[in-house]
C-alpha positions as CSV (number, residue, x, y, z in Angstrom):
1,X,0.0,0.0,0.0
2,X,1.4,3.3,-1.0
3,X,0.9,6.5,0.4
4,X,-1.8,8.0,-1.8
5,X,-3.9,5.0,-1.4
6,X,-3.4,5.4,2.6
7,X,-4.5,9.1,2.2
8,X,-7.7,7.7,0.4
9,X,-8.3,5.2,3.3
10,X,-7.6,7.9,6.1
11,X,-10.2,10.3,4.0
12,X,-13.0,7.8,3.9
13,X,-12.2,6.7,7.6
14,X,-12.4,9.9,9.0
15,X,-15.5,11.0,6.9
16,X,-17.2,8.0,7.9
17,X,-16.1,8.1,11.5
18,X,-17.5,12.2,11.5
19,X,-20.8,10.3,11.1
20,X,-20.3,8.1,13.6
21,X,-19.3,10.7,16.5
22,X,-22.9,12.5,15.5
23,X,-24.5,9.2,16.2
24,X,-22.1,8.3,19.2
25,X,-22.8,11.8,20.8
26,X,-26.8,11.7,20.0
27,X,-26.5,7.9,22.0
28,X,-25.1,9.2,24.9
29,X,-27.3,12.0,25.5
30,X,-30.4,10.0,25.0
31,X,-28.6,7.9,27.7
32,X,-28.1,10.0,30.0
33,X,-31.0,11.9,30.0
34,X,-33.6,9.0,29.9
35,X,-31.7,6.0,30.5
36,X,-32.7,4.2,27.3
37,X,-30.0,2.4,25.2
38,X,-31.6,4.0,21.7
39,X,-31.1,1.7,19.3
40,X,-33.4,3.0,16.6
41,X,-31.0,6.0,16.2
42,X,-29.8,4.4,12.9
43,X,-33.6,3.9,11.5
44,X,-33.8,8.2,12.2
45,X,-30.1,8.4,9.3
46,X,-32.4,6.0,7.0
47,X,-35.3,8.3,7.3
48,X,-33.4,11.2,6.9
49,X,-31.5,9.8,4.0
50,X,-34.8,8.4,1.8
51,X,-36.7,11.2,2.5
52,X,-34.1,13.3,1.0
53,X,-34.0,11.0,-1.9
54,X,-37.8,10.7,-2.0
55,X,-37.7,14.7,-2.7
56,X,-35.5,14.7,-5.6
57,X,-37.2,12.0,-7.6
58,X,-40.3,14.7,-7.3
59,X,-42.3,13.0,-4.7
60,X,-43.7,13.6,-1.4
61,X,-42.3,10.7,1.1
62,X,-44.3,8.5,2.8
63,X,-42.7,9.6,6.0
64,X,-44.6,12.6,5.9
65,X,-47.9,10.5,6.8
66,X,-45.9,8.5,9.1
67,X,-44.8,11.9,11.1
68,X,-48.1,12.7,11.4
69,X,-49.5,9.3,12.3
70,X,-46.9,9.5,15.6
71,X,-48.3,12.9,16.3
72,X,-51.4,11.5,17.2
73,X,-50.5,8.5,18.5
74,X,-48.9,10.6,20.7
75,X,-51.6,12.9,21.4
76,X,-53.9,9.6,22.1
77,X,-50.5,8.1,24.4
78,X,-51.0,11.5,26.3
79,X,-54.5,11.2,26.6
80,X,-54.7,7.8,27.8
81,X,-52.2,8.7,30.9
82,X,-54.0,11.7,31.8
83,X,-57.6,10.6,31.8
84,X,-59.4,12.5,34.6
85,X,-57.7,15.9,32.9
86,X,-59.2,15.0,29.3
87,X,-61.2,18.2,28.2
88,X,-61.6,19.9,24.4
89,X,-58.5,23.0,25.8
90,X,-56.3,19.7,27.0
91,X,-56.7,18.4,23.6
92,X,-56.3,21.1,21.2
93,X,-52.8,21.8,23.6
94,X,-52.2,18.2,23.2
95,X,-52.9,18.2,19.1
96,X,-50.8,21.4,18.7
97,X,-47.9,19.9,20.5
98,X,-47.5,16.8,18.6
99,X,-49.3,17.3,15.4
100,X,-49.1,20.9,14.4
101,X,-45.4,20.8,13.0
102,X,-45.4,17.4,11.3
103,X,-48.9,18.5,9.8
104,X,-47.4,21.4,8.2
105,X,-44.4,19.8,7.1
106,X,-46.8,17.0,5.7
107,X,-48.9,19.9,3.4
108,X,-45.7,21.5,2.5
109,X,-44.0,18.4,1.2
110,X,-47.1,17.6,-1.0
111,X,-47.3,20.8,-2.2
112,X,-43.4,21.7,-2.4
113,X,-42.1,17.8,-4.0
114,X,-44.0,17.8,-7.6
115,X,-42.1,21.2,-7.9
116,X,-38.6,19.3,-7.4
117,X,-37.2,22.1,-5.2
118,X,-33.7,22.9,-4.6
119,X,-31.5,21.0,-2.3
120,X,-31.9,23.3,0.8
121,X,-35.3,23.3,0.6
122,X,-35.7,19.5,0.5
123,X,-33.3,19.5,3.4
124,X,-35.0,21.6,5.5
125,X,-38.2,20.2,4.6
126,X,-36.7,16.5,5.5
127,X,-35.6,17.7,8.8
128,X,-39.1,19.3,9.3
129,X,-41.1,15.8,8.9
130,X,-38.5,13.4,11.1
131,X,-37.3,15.7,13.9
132,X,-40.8,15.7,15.4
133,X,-40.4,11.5,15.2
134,X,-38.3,12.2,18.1
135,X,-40.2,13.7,20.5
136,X,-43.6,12.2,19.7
137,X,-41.6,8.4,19.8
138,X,-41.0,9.6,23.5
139,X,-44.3,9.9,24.1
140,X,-45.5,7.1,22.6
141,X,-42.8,4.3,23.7
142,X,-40.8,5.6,26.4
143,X,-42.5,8.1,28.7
144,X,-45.1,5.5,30.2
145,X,-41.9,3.4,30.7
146,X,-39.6,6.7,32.7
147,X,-39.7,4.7,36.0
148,X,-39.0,1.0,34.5
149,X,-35.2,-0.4,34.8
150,X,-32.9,0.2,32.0
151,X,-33.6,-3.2,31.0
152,X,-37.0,-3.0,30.7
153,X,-36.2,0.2,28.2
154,X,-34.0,-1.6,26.4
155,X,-36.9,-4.2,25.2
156,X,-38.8,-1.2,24.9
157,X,-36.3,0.3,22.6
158,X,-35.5,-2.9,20.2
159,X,-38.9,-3.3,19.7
160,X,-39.3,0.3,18.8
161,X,-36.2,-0.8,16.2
162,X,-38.0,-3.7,14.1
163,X,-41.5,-1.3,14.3
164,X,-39.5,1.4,12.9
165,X,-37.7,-0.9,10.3
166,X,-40.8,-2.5,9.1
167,X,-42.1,0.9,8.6
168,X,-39.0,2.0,6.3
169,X,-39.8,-1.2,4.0
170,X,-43.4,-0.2,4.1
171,X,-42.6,3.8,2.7
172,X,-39.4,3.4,1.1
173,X,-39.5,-0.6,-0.1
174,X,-36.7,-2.8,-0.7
175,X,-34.6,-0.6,-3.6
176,X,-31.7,1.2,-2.5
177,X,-31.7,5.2,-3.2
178,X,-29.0,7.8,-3.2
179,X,-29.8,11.6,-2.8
180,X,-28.0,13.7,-5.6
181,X,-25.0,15.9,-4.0
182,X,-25.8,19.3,-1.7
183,X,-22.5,20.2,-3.4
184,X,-20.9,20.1,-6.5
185,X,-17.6,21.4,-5.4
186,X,-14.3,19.3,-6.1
187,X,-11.2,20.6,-5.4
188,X,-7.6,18.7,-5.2
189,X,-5.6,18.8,-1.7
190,X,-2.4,17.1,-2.7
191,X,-3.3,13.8,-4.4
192,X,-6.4,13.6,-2.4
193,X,-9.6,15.2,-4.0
194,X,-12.2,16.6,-1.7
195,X,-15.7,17.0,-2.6
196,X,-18.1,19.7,-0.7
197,X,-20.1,16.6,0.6
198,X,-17.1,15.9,2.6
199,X,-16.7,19.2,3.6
200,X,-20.3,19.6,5.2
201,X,-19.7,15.9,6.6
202,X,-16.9,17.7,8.6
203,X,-18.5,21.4,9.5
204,X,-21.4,19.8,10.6
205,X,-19.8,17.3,13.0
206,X,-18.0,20.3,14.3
207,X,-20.8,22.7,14.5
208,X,-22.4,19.6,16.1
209,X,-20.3,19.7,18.8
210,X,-19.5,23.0,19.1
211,X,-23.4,23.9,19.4
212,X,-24.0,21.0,22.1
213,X,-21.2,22.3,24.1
214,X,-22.3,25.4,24.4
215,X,-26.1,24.4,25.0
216,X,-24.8,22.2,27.8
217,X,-22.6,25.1,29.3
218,X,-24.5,28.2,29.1
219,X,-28.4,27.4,28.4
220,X,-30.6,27.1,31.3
221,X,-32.1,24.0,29.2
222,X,-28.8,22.2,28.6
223,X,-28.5,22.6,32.6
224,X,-31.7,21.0,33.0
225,X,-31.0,18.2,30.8
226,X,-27.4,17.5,32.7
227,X,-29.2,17.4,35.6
228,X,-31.8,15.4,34.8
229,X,-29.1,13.2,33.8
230,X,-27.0,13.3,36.6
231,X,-30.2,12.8,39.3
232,X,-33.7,12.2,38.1
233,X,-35.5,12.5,41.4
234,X,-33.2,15.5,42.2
235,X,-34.1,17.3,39.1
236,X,-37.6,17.0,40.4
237,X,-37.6,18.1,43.5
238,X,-35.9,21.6,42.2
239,X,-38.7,21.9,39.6
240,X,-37.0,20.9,36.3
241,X,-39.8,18.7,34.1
242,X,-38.1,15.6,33.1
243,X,-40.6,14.6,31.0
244,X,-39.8,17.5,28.9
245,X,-35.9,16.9,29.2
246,X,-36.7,13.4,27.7
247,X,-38.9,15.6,24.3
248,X,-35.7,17.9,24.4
249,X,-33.0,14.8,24.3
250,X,-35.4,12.4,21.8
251,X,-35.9,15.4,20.1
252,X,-32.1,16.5,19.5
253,X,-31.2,12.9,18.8
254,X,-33.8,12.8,16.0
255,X,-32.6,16.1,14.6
256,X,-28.8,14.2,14.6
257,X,-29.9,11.3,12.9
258,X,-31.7,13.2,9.9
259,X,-28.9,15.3,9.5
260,X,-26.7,12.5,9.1
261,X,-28.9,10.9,7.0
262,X,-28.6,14.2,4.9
263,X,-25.0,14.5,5.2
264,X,-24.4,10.3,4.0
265,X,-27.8,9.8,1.4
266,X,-25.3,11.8,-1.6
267,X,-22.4,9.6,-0.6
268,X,-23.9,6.4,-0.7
269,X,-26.8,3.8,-1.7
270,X,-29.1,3.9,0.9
271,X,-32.0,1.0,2.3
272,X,-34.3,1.0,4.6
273,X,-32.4,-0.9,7.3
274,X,-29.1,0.6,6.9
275,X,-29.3,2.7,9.3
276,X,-29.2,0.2,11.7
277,X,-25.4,-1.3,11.3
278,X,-24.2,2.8,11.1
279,X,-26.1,3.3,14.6
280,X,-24.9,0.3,15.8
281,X,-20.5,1.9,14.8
282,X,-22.0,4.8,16.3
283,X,-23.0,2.6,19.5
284,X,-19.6,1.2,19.8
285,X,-18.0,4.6,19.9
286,X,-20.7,5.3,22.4
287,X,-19.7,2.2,24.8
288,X,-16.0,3.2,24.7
289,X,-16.9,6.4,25.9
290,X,-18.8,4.7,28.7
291,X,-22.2,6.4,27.8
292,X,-21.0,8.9,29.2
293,X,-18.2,10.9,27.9
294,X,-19.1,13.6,24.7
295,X,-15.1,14.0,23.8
296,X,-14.0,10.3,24.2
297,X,-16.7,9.3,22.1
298,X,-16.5,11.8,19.4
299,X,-12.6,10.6,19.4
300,X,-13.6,6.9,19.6
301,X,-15.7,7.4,16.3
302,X,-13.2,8.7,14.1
303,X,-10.8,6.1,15.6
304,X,-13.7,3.5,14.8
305,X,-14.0,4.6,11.1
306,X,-10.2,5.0,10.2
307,X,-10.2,0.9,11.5
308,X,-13.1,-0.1,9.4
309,X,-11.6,1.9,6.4
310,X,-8.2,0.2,7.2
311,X,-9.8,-3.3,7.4
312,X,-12.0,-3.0,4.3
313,X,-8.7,-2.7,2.8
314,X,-6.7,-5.5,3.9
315,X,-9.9,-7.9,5.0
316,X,-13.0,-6.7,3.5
317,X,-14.6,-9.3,3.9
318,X,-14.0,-9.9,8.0
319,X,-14.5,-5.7,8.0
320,X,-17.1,-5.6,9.4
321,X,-16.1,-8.3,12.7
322,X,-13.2,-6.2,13.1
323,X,-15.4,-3.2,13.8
324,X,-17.4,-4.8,16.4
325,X,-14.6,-6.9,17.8
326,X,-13.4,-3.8,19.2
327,X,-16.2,-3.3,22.0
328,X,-14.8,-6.4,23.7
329,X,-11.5,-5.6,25.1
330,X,-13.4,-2.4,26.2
331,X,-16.3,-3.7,27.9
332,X,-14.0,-6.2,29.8
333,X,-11.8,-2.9,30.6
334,X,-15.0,-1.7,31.9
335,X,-16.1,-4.1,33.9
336,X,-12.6,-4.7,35.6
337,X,-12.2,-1.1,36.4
338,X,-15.8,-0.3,37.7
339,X,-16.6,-3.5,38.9
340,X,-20.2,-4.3,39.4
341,X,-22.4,-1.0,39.8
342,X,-26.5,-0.6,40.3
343,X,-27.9,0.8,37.2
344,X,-30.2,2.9,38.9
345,X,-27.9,4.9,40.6
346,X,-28.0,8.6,40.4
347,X,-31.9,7.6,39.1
């Protein structure tokens, strides 16, 4: 292997591990705000990613039906919990809450799709039918669940995962689909070309960050959601809604996972279950940052994708084992220098 064709490895491995840190970073926040292990983080990319597609073939996705259809399940989830409140003001709040954006995303996008619009435009129009997913799929799923063990939401969650991938079959069908680029920019860094995909692979992991860090550190909700995470039943008792901290973390992970599905539908074929092996690269950063840690895990990603780039060289075909191979040396670190620990603590 020379060095131009190590250059082209490194490029691909850190593009593909920028995508990975988004996913790795949207995992641990879910974690640590509501304690679930989100493993349909990958089917939110594959959303994001076909609806994109959907849009510049010049029709209006399905998922526009299916955002509205979790809008009022949600509403009727609400509902449900809150019977003795039930009156016609508590359901047009409820309906305006869950409904309102992803019906007028839905009316756009049937109006806006025959017209083929620009790339922006379908963009922000894909963001504005799945981010609402998020929240609503809170509602729906998790929030009668809040006080269950992290076990129980995991079962929760991986059912939640084959719903939402039979779903994707059911919208998007069986063919693969690939979004035409955001950019047509090429330019030539040494041997290496660079595309202005790339580039907005890599400005919007870092605006990613950047924009998380300084929601954690200086807004008064980012201070509610760390800590939420770092006491549940303290967080109440000093008035912040944790209930709404879950909306706020479902809905930033949703809003991470379309954008990544944005960012990778130009720069490769897309299905409606691949989302599931890129969240689960994104989960292994995620475990080596123990669920916990933003930087190690956003460095664990990149490290993640360079290897799978690496290996797809020299083993392709075991590329994929080597990737997940690496979660067991660290879980065994883990557990050897934590030992056993309650998984309700700090809940």
């Amino acid at each position: 292997m020379d060095t131009t064709i190590l250059l082209f490895l490194l490029q691909d491995g850190l593009t593909n591990g920028a995508i990975y840190a988004l996913l790795g970073l949207a995992l641990v926040l879910v974690f640590a705000v509501t304690r679930v292990i989100f493993v349909p983080q990958g089917e939110f990319v594959a959303y994001g990613a076909l609806t994109l597609a959907t849009f510049d073939a010049g029709r209006a996705p399905g998922t526009a039906w299916l955002g509205l259809a979790f809008g009022l399940a949600a509403t009727a989830s609400e509902l449900s919990s809150e019977r003795r409140r039930v009156g016609l003001r508590r359901l047009l709040q409820s309906l305006a809450s869950t409904t309102a954006v992803p019906l007028l995303a839905a009316a756009a996008a049937f109006i806006v799709a025959p017209m083929r619009p620009p790339s922006w435009i379908s963009v922000l129009l894909t963001l504005a039918i799945i981010v609402p997913m998020g929240p609503n799929l809170y509602r729906i799923a998790f929030r009668p669940l809040a006080d269950g063990s992290v076990l129980t939401l995991f079962i929760a969650s991986i059912g939640v995962h084959f719903a939402m991938t039979g779903l994707g079959l059911v919208f998007f069908g069986a063919e693969g689909v690939r979004a035409r680029p955001l950019s047509d920019l090429v330019f030539s860094v040494g041997p290496i070309p660079v595309t202005g995909q790339t580039l907005f692979v890599y400005a919007a992991t870092i605006l990613a960050m950047t924009a998380l860090a300084l929601f954690f550190g200086r807004a008064l909700l980012g201070k509610a959601l760390i800590a939420t995470a770092m006491n549940r039943l303290g967080a109440r008792l000093v008035g912040v809604r944790t209930e709404m901290s879950g909306r706020l973390a479902f809905a930033l992970a949703a809003l991470i996972g379309a954008l990544s599905g944005v960012l990778i539908a130009p720069m490769t074929t897309i299905y409606y279950d691949t989302g599931f092996l890129i969240g689960l690269k994104g989960f292994i950063a995620a475990i080596i940052g123990a669920l916990a840690s933003y930087p190690v895990t956003a460095l664990a990603a990149l490290a993640v994708g360079i290897i799978e780039s690496l290996a797809s060289f020299f083993a392709s075909n075991f590329k994929e084992a080597i990737v997940f191979t690496l979660i067991i040396p660290v879980l065994l670190w883990l557990s050897l220098a934590h030992g056993p620990a309650d998984a309700e603590e700090g809940h």
